[in-house]
N, C-alpha and C positions, 0 to 999 in steps of 0.2 A: 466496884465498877468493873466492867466486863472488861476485856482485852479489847473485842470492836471497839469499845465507847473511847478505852482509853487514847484509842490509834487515832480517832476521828478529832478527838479533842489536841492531838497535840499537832495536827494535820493544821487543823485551823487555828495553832497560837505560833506558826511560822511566820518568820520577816513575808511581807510582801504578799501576806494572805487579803483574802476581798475583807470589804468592813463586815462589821456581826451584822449589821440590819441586813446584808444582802445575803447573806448565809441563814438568816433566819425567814427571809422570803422564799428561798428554796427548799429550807426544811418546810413549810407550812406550805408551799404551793404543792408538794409531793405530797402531801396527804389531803387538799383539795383534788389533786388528780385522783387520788383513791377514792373520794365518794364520788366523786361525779361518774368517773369510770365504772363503780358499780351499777352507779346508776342507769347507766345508758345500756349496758352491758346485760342488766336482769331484763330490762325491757324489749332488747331483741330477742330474748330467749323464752319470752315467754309464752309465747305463740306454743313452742315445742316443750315448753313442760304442762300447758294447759292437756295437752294430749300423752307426756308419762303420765300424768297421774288421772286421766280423765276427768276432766273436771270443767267447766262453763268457764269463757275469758271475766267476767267477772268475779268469779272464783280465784281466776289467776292473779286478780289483779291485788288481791290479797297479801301475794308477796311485796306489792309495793308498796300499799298503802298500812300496812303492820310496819313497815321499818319507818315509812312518812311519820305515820301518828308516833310511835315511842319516842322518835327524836325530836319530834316538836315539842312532844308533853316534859320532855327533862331537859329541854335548855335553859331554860333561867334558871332552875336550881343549879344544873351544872356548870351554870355560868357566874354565877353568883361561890361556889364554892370556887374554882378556877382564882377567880378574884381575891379570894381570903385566902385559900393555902397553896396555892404556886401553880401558875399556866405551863412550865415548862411539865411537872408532876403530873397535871390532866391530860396535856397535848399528849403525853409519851404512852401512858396510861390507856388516852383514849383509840392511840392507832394499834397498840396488842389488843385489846377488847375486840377491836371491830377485825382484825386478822382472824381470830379465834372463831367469830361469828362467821366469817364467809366459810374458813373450814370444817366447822360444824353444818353448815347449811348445804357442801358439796354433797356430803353424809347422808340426807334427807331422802326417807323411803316410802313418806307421804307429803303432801299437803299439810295436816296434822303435825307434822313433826319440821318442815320448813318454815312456818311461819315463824314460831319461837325461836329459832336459830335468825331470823331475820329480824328478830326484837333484839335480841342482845347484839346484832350486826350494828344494829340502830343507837344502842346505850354508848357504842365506841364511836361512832360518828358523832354523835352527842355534845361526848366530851371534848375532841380534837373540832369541831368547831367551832365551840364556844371560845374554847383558849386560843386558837392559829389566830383569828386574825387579831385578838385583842393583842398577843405579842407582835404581830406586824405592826399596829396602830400605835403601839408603845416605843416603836424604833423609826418610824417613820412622820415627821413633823406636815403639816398641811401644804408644806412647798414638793412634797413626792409623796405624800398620801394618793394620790392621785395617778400616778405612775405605776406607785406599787400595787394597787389593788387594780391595772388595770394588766398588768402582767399575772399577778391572781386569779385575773380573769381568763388572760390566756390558757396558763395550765389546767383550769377549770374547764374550760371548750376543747384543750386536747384530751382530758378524759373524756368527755362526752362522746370526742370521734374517736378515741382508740376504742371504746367498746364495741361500737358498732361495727366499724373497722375488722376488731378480729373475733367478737363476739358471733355475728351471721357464720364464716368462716368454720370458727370451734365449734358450732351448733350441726355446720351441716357435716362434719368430718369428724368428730366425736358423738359429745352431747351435752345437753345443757348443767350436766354435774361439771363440765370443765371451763367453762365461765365463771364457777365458785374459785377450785382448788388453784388453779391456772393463775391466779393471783395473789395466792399466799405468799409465793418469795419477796413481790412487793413489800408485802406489811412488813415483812419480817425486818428487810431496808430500812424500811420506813420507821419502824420502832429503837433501832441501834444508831439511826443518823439523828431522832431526834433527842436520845440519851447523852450521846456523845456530841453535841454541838450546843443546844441550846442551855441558854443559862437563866435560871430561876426568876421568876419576876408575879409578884406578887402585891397587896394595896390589903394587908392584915393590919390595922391599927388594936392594939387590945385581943382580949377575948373573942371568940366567933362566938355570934349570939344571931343562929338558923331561924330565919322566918318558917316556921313549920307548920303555921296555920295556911299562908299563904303557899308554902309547896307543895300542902293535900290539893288543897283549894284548886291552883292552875291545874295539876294532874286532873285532877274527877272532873272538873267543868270541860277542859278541852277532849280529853276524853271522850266524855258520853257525847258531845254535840258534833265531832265526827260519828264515835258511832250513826247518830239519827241521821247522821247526808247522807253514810253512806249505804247505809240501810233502807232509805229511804223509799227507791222503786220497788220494792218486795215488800216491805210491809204498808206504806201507802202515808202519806201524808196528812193524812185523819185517824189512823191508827192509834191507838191508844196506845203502843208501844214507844209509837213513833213520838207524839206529843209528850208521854211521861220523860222518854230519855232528854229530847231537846229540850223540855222546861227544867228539869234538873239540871243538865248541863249548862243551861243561863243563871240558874240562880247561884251555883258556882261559881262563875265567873263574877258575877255580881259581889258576891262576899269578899272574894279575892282581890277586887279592889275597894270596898270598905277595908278590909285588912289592911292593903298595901298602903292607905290613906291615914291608919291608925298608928300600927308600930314606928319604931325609931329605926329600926337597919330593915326596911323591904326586903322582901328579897326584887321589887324590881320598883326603882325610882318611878312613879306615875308623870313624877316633875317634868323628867326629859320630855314628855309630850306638849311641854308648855313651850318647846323650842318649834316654831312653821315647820322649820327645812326636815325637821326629823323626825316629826309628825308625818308631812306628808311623803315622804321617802319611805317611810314603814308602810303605809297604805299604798301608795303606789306598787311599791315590792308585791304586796301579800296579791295584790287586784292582776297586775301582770301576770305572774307565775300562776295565776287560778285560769286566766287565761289562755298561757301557751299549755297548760299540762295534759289535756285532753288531747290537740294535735301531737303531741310529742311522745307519750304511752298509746294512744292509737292507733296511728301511722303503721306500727308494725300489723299490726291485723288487718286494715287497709290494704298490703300491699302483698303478706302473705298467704292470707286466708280468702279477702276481696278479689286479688289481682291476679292470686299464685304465682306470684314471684318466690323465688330461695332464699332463705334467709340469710344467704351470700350476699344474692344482687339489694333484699330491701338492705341490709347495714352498711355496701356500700355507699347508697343511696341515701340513708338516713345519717350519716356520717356529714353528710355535707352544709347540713345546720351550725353543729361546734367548730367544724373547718372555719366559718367562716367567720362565725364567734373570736376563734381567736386569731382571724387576719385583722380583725376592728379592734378589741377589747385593750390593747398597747396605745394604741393611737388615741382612743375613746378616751383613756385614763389620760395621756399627756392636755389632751385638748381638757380635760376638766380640771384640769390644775391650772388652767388659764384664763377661762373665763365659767367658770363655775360649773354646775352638775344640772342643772334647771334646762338650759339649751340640748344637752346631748341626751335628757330624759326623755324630752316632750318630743323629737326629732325620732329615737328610738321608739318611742312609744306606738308613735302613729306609724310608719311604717311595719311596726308589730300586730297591728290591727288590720291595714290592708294583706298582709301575708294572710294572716287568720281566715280573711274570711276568699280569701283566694284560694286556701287549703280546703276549706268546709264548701266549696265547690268543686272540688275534684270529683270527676265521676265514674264508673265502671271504664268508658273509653279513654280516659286522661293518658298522653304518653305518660312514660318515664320521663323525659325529657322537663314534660311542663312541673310534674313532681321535684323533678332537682331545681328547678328555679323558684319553685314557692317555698322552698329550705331553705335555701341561699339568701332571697328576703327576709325571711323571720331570723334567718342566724346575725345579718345585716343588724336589723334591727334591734336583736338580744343581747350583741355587742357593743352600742350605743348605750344602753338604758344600766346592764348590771355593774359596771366598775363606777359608773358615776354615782347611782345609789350606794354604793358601799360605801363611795368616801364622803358622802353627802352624811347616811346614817353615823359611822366609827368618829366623824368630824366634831359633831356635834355633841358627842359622848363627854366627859372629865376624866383624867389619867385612873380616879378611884373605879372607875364602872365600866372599861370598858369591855373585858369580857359579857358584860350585863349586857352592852349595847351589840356586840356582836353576839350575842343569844338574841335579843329581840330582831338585829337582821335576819339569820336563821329560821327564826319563829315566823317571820314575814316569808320568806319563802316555801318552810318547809308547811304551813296552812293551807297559803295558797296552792300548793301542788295536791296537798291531802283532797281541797275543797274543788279543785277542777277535776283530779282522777275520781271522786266521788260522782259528783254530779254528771260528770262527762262520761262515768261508765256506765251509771243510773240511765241516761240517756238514751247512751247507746244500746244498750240490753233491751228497753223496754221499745224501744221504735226496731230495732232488728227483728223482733218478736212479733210487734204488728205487721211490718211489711214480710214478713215469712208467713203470712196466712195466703198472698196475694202471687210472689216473687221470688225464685229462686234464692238460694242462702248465701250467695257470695253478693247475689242485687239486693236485699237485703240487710248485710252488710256492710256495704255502703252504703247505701242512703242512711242506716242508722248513723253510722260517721259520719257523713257532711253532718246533719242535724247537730250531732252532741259536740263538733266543732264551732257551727258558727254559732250554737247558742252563748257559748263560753268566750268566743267571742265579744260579745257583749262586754263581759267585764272587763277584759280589757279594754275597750274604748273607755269605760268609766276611769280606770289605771292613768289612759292618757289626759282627760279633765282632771284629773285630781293633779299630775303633774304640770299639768298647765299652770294651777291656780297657787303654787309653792312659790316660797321665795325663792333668790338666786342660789344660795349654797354653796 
């Protein structure tokens, strides 16, 4: 054991220290602030690296949707191993991985050589999501289930704003190599607090006997059927590339649950979907997040490229989504611990839709002004809907599975964002393209953004039906 770990561990075995659940809500909420923070943080940036490396914002967009796809495609296996040989082992495991990834990726002297540094970013986020919340869910009973994951929430919407916050800032007074390294002392924290504090929690009965048929299976299916979305406007919908990849990656998935229906240890209980609440909670998740992710990876080009704004003014500006994320996401979590998860979904939901399509009307003249209130709505609204889904999903889980269930929450999120920055870049690229035969490239620009907004759009309103039609939870 290290000297940090030791000092941290004897820190917290003092008379009069807070309980372990709420020490392991802040070790786990500090590494949701790390991905989220990346998260928000590569998306201001990326404006200014699409121009280091020369390359089309669809291209760029590569760095996001390389770290989306890898970490969707290894969460149930990661979550599933998490489960059999120790959450605390993966959690710790997973936030060194994902340090090492960002400083690898600071490194990056292409394109070519960024994206795999954004894969292995992805393998450590991976890990440390699958295990954080299932050891929150483990320490926290359905009377603060509810609480805790709406303070989870919080720390989640404050990464969101510090990236942008100081991400625009680093961009315009360094460069976008300093949004990578700029956050390695984080991890480093973050890897010695969660050695030194968390203690081992695991659900191994026996032998591990690896579903290995069903962890090819989910890998190549979800896999190739991003690939075909997000390939999609370039090789075309009738493509023969395009149809071989998507029908392979269906009939994958297909197998994958005859697999998951056949074996004795799944690696993912199909059962749980015989529960309403956490059925529709997973779809709701995946249908939402397909729907904010095109306004939320967009915006920055909107407002940089479209508006010419500094990547100062768009981050402070975009900043103001997760602010207000986490003025709700507290309150959000106590109110669903009271009268359930179903009122603050379907309430969040629908004003997630009116923002949406208030955004995907923004036009070349839009103040600033009207831009920071159509943020402020949607962060309204994205604070209502995510801590209630969370404890609606981890709820419904059994003590044995629920790293499993918190991979299938992840999985529901991290699809939806693959399936909206897909389609919402497809979008955008291919109507930018049209209207630049006609209209200048910032007019252009935008109109292809309102479009590849309000059409994504759409899913969310379905996100809101679907939550309408769930039980209470």
């Amino acid at each position: 054991m290290t000297l940090a770990a030791r000092v941290l561990r004897r820190a917290a075995s003092r008379p009069g220290r807070p309980e372990y659940k709420w020490l392991v809500l802040g070790v786990v909420s500090l590494g949701s602030f790390m991905t989220t923070m990346d998260a928000s943080t590569v998306a201001v940036s990326l404006p200014e690296l699409q121009v280091a490396f020369g390359i089309s914002p669809s291209t760029a967009l590569w760095v996001v949707t390389s770290y989306l796809l890898t970490s969707m495609a290894l969460l149930l296996i990661v979550g599933r191993l998490s489960d059999a040989l120790g959450r605390k082992a993966w959690y710790t495991a997973g936030v060194f991985v994902f340090t090492v990834g960002v400083l690898l990726a600071s490194a990056s002297q292409s394109i070519g050589q960024i994206v795999p540094f954004r894969v292995l970013t992805a393998v450590g986020a991976a890990m440390l999501l699958s295990s954080g919340v299932a050891l929150l869910a483990a320490c926290f009973d359905e009377r603060e289930r509810g609480k805790a994951m709406g303070f989870l929430g919080l720390m989640v919407s404050a990464g969101l704003a510090v990236g942008p916050l100081t991400g625009g800032p680093i961009v315009d007074a360094l460069d976008w190599r300093a949004t990578f390294y700029l956050r390695v002392p984080i991890g480093i924290f973050g890897t010695l607090l969660a050695w030194g504090i968390l203690r081992e929690s695991r659900n191994r009965q026996g032998p591990l006997r690896f579903d290995v048929p069903g962890g090819i299976t989910i890998v190549v299916g979800m896999v190739s059927l991003v690939l075909a979305i997000s390939q999609a406007s370039s090789w075309g919908l009738t493509s023969p590339a395009f149809l071989a990849l998507a029908i392979f990656g269906g009939a994958m998935l297909a197998l994958f649950v005859a697999t998951e229906l056949r074996v004795s240890e799944p690696l993912f209980d199909l059962a749980m979907f015989h529960d309403r609440v956490f059925a529709s909670s997973v779809a709701s998740m995946f249908l939402y997040f397909a729907g904010v992710a095109s306004a939320y990876y967009l915006l920055p080009f909107y407002l940089i490229q479209g508006r010419g704004y500094s990547s100062t003014v768009a981050g402070l500006t975009f900043a103001l989504y997760p602010i207000t994320m986490m003025a709700v996401s507290v309150l959000a979590g106590i109110v669903t611990d009271r009268v359930g998860s179903r009122a603050p979904v379907v309430a969040g939901s629908a004003v997630v839709v009116a923002s949406l399509v208030f955004v995907g009307l923004l036009g070349e003249g839009a103040p600033l002004a009207v831009v920071a209130v159509a943020l402020v709505v949607m962060g309204l609204g994205s604070g209502l809907i995510e801590p209630a889904n969370n404890s609606a999903i981890m709820g419904a889980a059994s003590p044995q599975r629920l790293s499993v269930a918190a991979a299938a929450l992840a999985i529901s999120r991290q699809t939806g964002l693959v399936l909206g920055v897909s389609l919402g870049s497809a979008i955008f690229a291919s109507r930018q393209r049209a209207y630049e035969l006609t209209e200048s490239s910032e007019s252009a620009l935008v109109h292809g953004f309102q479009e590849a907004v309000l059409f994504t759009a759409g899913l969310a309103f379905v996100a809101l039906v679907v939550a309408a039609l769930r039980g209470r939870g």
